[in-house]
C-alpha positions in Angstrom: 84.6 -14.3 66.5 82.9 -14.9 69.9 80.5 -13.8 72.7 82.2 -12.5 75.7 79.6 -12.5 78.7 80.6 -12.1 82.3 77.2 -14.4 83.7 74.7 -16.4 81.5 72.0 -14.4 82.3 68.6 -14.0 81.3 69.8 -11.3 79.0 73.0 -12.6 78.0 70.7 -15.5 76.5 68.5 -13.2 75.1 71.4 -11.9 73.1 73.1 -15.5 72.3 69.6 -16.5 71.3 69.1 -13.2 68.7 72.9 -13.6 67.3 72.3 -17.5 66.5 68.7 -16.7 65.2 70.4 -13.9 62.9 72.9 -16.5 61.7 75.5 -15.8 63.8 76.8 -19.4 65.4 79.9 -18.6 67.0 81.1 -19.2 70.2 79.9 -18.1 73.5 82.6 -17.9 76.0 81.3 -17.2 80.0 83.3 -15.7 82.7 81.8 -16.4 85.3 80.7 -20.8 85.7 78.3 -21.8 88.1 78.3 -25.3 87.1 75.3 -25.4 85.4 76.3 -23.8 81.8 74.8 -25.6 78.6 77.3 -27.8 77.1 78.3 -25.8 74.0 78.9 -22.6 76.7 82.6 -22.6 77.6 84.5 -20.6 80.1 87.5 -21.0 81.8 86.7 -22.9 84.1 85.0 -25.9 82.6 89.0 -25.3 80.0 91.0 -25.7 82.9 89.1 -28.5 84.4 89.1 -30.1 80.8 92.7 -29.9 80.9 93.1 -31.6 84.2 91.0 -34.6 82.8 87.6 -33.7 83.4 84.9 -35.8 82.2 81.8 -33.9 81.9 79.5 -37.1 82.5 76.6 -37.5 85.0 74.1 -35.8 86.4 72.9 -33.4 89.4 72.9 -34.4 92.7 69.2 -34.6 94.4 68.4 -32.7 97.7 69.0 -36.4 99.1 72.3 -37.4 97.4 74.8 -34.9 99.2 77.6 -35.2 101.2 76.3 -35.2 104.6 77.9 -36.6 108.3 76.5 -39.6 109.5 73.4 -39.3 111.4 72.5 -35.8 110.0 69.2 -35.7 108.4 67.8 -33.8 105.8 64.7 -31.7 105.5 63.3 -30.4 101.7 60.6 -28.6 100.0 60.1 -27.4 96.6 61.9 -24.2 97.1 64.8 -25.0 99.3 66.4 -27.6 101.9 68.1 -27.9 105.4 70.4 -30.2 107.2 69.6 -31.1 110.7 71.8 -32.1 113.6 69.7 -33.5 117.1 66.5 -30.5 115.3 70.1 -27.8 115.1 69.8 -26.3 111.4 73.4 -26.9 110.4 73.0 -26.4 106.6 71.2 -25.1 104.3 70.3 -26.4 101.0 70.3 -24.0 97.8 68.6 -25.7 94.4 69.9 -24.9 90.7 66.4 -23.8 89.5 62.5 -23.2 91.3 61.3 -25.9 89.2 60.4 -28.6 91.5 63.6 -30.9 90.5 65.5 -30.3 93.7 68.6 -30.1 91.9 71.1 -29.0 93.9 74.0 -26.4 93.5 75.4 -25.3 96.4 75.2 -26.3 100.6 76.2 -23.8 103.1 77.4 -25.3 106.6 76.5 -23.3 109.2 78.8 -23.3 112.3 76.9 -23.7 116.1 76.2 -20.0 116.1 74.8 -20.4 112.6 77.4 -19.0 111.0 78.3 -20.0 107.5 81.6 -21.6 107.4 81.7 -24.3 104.1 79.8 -23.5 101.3 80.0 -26.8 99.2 79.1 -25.9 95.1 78.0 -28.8 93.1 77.6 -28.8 89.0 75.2 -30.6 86.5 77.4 -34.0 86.6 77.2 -34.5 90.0 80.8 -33.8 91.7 81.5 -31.4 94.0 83.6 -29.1 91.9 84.2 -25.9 94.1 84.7 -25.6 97.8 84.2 -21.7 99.6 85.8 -21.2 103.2 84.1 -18.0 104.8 85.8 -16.3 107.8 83.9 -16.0 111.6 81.6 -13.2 109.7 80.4 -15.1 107.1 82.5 -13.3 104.2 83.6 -15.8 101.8 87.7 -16.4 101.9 89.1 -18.9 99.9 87.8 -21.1 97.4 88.8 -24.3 95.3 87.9 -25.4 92.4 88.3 -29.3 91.8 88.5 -31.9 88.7 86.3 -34.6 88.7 89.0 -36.6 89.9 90.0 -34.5 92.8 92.5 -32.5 92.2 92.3 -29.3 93.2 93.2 -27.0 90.0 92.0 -23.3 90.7 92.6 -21.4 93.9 90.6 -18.0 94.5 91.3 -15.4 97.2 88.3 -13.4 97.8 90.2 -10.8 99.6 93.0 -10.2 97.3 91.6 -10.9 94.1 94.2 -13.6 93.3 93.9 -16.9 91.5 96.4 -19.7 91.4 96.3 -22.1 88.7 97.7 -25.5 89.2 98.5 -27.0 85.3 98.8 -30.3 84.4 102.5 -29.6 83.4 103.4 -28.8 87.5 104.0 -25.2 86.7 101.9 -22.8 89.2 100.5 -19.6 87.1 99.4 -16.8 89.8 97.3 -14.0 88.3 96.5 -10.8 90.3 92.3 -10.6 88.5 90.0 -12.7 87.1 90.6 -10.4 84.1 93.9 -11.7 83.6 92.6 -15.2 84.3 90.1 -14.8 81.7 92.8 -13.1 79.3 95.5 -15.9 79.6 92.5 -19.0 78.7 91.7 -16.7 75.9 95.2 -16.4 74.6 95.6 -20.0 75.0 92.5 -21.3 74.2 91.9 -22.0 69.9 89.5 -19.5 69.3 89.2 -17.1 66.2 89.7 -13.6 67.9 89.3 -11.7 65.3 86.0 -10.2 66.7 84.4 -9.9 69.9 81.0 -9.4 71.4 80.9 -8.5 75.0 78.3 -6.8 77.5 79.8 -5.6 80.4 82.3 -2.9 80.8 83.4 -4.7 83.8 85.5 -8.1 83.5 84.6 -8.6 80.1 86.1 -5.1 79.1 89.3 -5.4 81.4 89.7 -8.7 79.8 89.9 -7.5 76.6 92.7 -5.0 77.6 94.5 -7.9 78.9 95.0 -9.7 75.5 98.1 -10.3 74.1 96.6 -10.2 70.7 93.6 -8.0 70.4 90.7 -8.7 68.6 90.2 -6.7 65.3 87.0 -5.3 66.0 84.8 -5.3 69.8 81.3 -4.7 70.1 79.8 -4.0 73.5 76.1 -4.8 73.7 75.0 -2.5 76.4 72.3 -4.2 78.4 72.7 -2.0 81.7 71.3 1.2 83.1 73.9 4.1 83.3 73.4 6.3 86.5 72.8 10.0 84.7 75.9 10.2 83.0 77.9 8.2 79.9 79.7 5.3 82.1 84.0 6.2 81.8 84.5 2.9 80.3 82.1 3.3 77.9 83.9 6.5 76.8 86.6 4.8 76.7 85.4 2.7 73.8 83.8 5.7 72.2 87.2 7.2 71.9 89.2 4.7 70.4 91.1 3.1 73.6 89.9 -0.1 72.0 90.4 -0.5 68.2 87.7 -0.6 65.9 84.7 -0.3 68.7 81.3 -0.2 68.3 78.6 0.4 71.0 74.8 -1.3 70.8 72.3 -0.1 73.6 69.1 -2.6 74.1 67.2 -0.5 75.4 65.7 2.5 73.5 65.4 5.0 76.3 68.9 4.0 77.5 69.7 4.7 74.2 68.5 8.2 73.9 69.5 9.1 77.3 73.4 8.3 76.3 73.6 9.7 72.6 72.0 13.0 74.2 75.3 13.0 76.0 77.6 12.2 72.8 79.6 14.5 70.4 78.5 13.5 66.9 81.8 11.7 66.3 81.1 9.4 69.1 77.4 8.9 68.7 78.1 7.7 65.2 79.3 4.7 67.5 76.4 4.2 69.1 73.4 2.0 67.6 69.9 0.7 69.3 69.1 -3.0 68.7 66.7 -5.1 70.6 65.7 -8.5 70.8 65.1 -11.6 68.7 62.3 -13.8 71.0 61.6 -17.0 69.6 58.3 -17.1 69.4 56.8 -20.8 69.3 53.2 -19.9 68.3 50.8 -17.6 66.8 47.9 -16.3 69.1 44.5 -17.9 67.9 42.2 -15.1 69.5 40.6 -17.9 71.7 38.3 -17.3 74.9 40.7 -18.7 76.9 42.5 -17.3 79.7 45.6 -18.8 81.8 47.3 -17.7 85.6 49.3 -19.5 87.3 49.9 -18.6 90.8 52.1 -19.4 94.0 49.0 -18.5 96.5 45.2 -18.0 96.8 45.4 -14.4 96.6 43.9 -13.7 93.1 43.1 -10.1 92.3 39.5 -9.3 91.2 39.1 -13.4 90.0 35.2 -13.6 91.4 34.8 -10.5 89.5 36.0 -11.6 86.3 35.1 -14.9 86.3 31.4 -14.0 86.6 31.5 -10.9 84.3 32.9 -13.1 81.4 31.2 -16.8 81.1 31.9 -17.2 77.8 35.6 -17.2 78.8 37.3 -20.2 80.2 39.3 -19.8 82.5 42.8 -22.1 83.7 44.1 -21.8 87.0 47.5 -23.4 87.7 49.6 -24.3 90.8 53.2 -26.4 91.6 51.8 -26.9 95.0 48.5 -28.1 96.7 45.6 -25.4 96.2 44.2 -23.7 99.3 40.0 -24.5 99.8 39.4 -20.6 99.3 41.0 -21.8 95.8 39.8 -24.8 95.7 36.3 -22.9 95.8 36.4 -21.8 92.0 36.1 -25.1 91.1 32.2 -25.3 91.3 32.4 -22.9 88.5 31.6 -24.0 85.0 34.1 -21.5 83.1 36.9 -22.3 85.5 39.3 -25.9 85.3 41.9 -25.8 88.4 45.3 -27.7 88.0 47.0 -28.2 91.6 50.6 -29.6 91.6 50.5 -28.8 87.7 53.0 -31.4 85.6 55.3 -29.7 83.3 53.3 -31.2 80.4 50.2 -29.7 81.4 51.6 -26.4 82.2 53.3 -26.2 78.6 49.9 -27.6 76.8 47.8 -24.8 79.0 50.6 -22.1 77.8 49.8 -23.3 74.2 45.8 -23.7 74.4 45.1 -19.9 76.1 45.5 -16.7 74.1 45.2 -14.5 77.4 47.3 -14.7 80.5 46.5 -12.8 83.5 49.1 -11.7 85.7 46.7 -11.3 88.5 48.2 -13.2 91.4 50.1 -11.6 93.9 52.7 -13.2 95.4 56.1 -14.7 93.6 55.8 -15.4 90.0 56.2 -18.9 89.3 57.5 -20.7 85.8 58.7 -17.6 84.9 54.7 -17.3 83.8 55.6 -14.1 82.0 58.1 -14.8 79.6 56.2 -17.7 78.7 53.3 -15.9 78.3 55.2 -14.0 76.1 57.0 -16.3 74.2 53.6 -18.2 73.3 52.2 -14.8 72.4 49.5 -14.5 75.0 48.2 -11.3 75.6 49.1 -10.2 78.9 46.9 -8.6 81.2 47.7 -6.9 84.6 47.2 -5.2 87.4 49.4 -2.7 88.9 50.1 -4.1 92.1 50.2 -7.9 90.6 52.4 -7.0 87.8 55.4 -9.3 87.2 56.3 -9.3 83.9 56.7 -5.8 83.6 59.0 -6.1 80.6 56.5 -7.6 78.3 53.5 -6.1 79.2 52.2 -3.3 77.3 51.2 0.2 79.3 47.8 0.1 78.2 47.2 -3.6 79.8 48.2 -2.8 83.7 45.0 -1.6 85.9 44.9 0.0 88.3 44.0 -2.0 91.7 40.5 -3.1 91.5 39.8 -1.9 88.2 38.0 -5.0 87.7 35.5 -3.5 85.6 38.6 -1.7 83.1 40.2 -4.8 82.9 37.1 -6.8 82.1 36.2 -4.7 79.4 39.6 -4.8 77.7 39.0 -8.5 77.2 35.7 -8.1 76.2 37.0 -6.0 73.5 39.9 -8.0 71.9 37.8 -10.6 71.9 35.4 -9.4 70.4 37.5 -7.7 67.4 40.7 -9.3 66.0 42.1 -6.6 64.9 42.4 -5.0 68.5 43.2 -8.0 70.0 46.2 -7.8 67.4 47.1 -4.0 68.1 47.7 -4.8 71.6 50.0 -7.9 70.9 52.3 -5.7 68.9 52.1 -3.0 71.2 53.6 -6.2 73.7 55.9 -6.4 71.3 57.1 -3.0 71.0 57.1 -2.7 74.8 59.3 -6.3 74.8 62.2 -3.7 72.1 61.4 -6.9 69.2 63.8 -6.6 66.7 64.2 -8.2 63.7 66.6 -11.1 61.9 67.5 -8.3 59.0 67.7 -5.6 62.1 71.0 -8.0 63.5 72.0 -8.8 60.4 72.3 -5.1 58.9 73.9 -4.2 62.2 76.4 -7.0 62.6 77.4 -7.3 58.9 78.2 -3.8 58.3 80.9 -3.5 61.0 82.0 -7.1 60.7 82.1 -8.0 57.4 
């Protein structure tokens, strides 16, 4: 059996993450590589490059360490780069991740008109693997895909679809999709087919068709929105196109929207499942409250800070703090952490049992899903909210309710049982399932 994922998304993690905690340790298998894929993810690619020679050693490339003409300079913040000719942006400078590193994964070279022309992607060990040619309006054209050594082993044409594999043996395989593509690594690949989980009725599903041998049974964890009506492909499931097909919807009012559309034949197909979190800590019910922000612009923070001095309250930032900022300081319930270290970001996640998404601007550390994770009561208002997914109803404000969400603190902390009431009703707002949830699921269509 194996995962079938188009991206490694948020969500497709989610679910790899549920299935391993639930017992369930077979192979994931990515469509779609962007170099940066955790070493027991495959995809085609990373097989075809394998079979070229590939040695997946090294590291990424720094903001600094790129391919660059001589005398072109480089300028780099945080959040992104550029490349400079005589002050002329001629590139610009894309990281993997927001997360201070600089790592980079792709450079787009801009023509004198600044028009993208080369768009240059580099992986986790350091080589420029793939190389994009974009036409005079900027739509990407061709691109190739390279072995460490060089050689250039996958061609992609943008415009037609088509992909050209160059294999070790000399033979040249042309395919007309990347479902094919993705159909023939399957077929040749040594993986036990004899189940598949997929989620997306796109690639992954046309893939499937494409098989030589198809897999006994498919389930499609469904972790989309449908617009109104019961997607066609996921009728097609329904009704036996595929053999032995089984539909799981992630999200419950997804769920009940579609199975109000099914027969009863084909909503006996049809099953709701959320997801396993891991979870890395219990909440202690301590007076301690976390942000971390991207600006100065704090929602209601005077407010609170002074209504609640028996709370202390952490205030983190990657970058430099403004004085505004700054400001809070003189408080004696408030510590401020400017250009926080990673270390002091995760110790802060561990030591608060509050985190108040109260900061307008871009979230940063992906603040709410660590919030989350370390079971920290989140707290929000409206027009701040970020983490809408794991925030229960009942804990977004409305703007300048300062004096409703001061009181909701007040209250939690002041009786353990509430504060545990609105951590499960996160929970229930987050769809939390259970190990034995996946495990009844899973083992009664693929045992």
């Amino acid at each position: 059996m194996i995962n079938l994922f188009f991206e490694y998304t948020e969500k497709s993690q989610d679910l790899e993450s549920s299935l391993k905690a639930a017992g369930y340790q077979h192979p994931t298998v990515v469509i779609k590589d962007n170099g940066f894929l955790p070493s027991d993810v495959e995809s085609p690619l990373k097989y075809f490059l394998q079979a070229a020679g590939s040695k997946f050693q090294g590291r990424p490339r720094y903001f600094n360490e790129i391919d660059l003409p001589e005398y072109w300079e480089i300028k780099a913040n945080a959040q992104a780069g550029e490349v400079l000719n005589h002050g002329q942006q001629r590139g610009r400078i894309k990281y993997w991740k927001n997360d201070r590193k600089r790592l980079v994964s792709e450079v787009s070279w801009l023509d004198e008109q600044g028009r993208v022309r080369i768009i240059d992607h580099y992986n986790q060990w350091g080589w420029k693997y793939a190389v994009t040619s974009c036409d005079k309006a900027g739509n990407q054209a061709m691109t190739s895909y390279f072995a460490d050594n060089g050689q250039e082993v996958l061609i992609q044409n943008h415009f037609t679809g088509d992909y050209t594999y160059n294999a070790p043996d000399g033979k040249i395989y042309n395919f007309t999709s990347l479902n094919q593509l993705t159909a023939y690594y399957l077929d040749h690949a040594d993986y036990k087919m004899d189940g598949v989980i997929f989620n997306s009725l796109g690639t992954c599903l046309f893939t499937l068709i494409n098989l030589r041998n198809k897999p006994k049974r498919n389930m499609l964890f469904w972790q989309e929105r449908s617009q109104g009506n019961v997607p066609d492909n996921m009728l097609y499931l329904l009704h036996g196109k595929l053999p032995e097909s089984r539909v799981v919807i992630q999200n419950k009012a997804e769920y009940e929207k579609i199975t109000g559309q099914l027969g009863e034949a084909e909503k006996a197909k049809v099953s709701y499942l959320g997801t396993i979190y891991p979870f890395r800590r219990e909440n202690q019910h301590r007076k301690r409250a976390l942000t971390f922000t991207n600006s100065d612009q704090i929602e209601g923070l005077k407010q609170i800070v002074e209504a609640l001095p028996e709370v202390h309250f952490d205030i983190a930032a990657i970058t430099e703090m403004s004085s505004r900022l700054m400001g809070f300081g003189h408080y004696d319930n408030v510590a401020l952490y400017p250009v926080v270290r990673d270390e002091d970001a995760q110790k802060l996640l561990a030591e608060d049992d509050l985190y108040l998404d109260i900061n307008y601007a871009n979230e940063i550390l992906q603040a709410g899903r660590q919030a989350f994770e370390n079971q920290q009561l989140i707290l929000a208002f409206r027009d701040t909210l970020h983490a809408s997914k794991y925030t229960a109803p009942e804990n977004i404000f409305a703007a300048q309710d300062f004096d409703g969400l001061i009181a909701k603190i007040k209250k939690v902390l002041e009786n353990p049982s509430v504060f545990n009431e609105s951590l499960r009703s996160q929970e229930v707002k987050a769809e939390t399932a259970t190990v034995s949830n996946y495990q009844n699921e899973l083992g009664n269509f693929f045992s």
